[in-house]
C-alpha positions as CSV (number, residue, x, y, z in Angstrom):
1,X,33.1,-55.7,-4.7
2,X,29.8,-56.6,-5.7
3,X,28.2,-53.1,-4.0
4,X,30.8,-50.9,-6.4
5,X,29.8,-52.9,-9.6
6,X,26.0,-52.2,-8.7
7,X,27.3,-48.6,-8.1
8,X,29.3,-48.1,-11.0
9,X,26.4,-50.0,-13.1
10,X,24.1,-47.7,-11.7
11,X,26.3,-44.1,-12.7
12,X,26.3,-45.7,-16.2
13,X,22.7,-46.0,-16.7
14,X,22.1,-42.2,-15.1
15,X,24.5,-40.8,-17.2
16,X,23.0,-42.0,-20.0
17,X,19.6,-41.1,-19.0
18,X,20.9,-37.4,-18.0
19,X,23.2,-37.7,-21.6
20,X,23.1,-33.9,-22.8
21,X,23.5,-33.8,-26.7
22,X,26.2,-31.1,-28.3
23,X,26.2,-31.2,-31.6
24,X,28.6,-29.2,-33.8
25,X,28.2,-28.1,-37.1
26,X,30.2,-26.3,-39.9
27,X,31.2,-22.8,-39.7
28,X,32.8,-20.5,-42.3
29,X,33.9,-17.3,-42.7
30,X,35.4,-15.6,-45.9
31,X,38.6,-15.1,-44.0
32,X,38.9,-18.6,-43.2
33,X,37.2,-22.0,-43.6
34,X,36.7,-24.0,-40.3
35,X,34.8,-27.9,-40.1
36,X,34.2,-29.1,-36.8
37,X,32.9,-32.5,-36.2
38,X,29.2,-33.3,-35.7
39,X,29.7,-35.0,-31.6
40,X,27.0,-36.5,-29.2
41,X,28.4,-36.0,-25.9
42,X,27.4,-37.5,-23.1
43,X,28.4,-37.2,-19.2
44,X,30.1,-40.8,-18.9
45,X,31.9,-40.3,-22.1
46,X,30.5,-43.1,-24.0
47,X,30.4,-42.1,-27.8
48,X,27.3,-42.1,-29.7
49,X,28.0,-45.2,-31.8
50,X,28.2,-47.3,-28.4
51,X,24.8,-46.0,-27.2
52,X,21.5,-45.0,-28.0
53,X,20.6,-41.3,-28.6
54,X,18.6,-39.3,-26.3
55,X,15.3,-37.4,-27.3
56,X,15.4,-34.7,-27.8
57,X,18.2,-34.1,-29.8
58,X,19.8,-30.8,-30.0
59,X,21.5,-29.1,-33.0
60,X,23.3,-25.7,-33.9
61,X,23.5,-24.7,-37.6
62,X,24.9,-21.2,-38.7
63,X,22.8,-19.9,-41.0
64,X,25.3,-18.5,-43.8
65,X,25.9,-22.2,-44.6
66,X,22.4,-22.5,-45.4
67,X,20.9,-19.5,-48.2
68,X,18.9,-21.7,-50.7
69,X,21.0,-21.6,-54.4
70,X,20.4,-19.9,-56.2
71,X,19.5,-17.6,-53.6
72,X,15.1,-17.1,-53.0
73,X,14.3,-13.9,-52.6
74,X,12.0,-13.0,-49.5
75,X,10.9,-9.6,-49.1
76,X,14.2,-7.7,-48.6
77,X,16.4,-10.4,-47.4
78,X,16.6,-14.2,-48.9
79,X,15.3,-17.7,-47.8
80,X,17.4,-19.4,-45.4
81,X,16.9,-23.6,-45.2
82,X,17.9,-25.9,-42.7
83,X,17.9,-29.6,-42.6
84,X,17.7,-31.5,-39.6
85,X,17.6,-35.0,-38.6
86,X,16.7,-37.0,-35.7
87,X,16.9,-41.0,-35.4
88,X,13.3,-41.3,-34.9
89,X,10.4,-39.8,-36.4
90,X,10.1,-35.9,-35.9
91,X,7.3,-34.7,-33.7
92,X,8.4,-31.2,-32.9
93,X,11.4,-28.5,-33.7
94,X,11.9,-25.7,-31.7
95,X,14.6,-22.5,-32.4
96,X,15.2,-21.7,-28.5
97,X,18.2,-19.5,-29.1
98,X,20.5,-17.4,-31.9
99,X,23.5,-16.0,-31.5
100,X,25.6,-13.9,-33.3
101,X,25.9,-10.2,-35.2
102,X,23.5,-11.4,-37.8
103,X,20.8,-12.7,-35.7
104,X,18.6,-9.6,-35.1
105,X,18.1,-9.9,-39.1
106,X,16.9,-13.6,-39.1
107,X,13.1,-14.0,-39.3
108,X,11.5,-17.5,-38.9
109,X,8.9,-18.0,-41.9
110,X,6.2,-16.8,-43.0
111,X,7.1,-13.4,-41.6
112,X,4.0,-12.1,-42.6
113,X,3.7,-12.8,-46.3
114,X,7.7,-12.2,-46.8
115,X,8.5,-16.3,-47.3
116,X,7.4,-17.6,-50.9
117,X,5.9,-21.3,-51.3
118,X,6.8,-23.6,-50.8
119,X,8.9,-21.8,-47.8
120,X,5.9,-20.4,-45.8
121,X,5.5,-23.3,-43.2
122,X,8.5,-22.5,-40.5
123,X,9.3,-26.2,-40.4
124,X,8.2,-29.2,-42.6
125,X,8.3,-32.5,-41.4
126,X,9.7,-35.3,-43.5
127,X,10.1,-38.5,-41.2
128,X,12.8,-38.4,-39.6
129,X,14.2,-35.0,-41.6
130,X,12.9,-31.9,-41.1
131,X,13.7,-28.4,-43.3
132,X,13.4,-25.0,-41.1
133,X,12.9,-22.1,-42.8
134,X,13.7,-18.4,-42.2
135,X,15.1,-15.7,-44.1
136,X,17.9,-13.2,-43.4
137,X,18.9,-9.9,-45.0
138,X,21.9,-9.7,-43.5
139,X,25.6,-11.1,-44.6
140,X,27.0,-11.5,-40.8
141,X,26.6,-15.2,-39.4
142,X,24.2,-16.4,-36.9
143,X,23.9,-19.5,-35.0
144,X,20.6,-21.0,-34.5
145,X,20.1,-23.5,-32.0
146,X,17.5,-26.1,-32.4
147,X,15.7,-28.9,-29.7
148,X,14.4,-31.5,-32.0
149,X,11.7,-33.9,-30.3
150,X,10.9,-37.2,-31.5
């Protein structure tokens, strides 16, 4: 008994040291309006509340929930920012991926000298909040997947 304790102790603890983060975020259309919850998912199935967060954390955004109003004109499109947050304090945020029709017009700031102040830095750190900024001149969605290191 004791061996499958230490066994079953020991999955625990490597599933939450190989926890992968999925976090969802809101999506809309102007067909329809669809929220899905923001989840930390981990292997062992223990919900984020009952455990601590792994670093890095990982976030999606789209980024037609995120034009600046009233919208910022940059060069021919306008400024796009994002807000993310991580429970410690930010060291690094990377864009590893986009996805979506709408993603071959999404340029991370500056983009030359396209991104106005006080837009021109790609991400600001805050703390433990972070603002990315890009700017789109295109109306179809894209998702924008971020690794957030703190």
């Amino acid at each position: 008994m004791l061996k499958r304790s230490i066994s079953i102790a020991t999955l625990v603890f490597t599933s939450l040291i190989l926890g992968v983060v999925v976090e969802r975020a809101t999506q809309t259309s102007s067909a329809d309006s669809k929220t899905l919850p923001h989840l930390w998912v981990f292997p062992n199935g223990v919900h984020h509340a009952e455990t601590a967060r792994p670093n890095p954390v990982y976030d999606v955004e789209y980024k037609n929930n995120h034009y600046v109003l009233p919208p910022v004109p940059a060069g021919d499109g306008h400024i796009i920012e994002i807000p993310l947050h991580a429970p410690g304090l930010i060291k690094k945020v990377t864009m590893y991926h986009k996805e979506g029709p709408g993603c071959n017009w999404t340029y991370e700031c500056p983009d030359g000298t396209k991104c106005p102040d006080p837009y021109r830095n790609t991400v600001d750190h805050l703390g433990t909040t972070a603002q990315y900024h890009a700017r789109s001149n295109s109306g179809e969605n894209c998702a924008l997947f971020f690794q957030i290191d703190f």
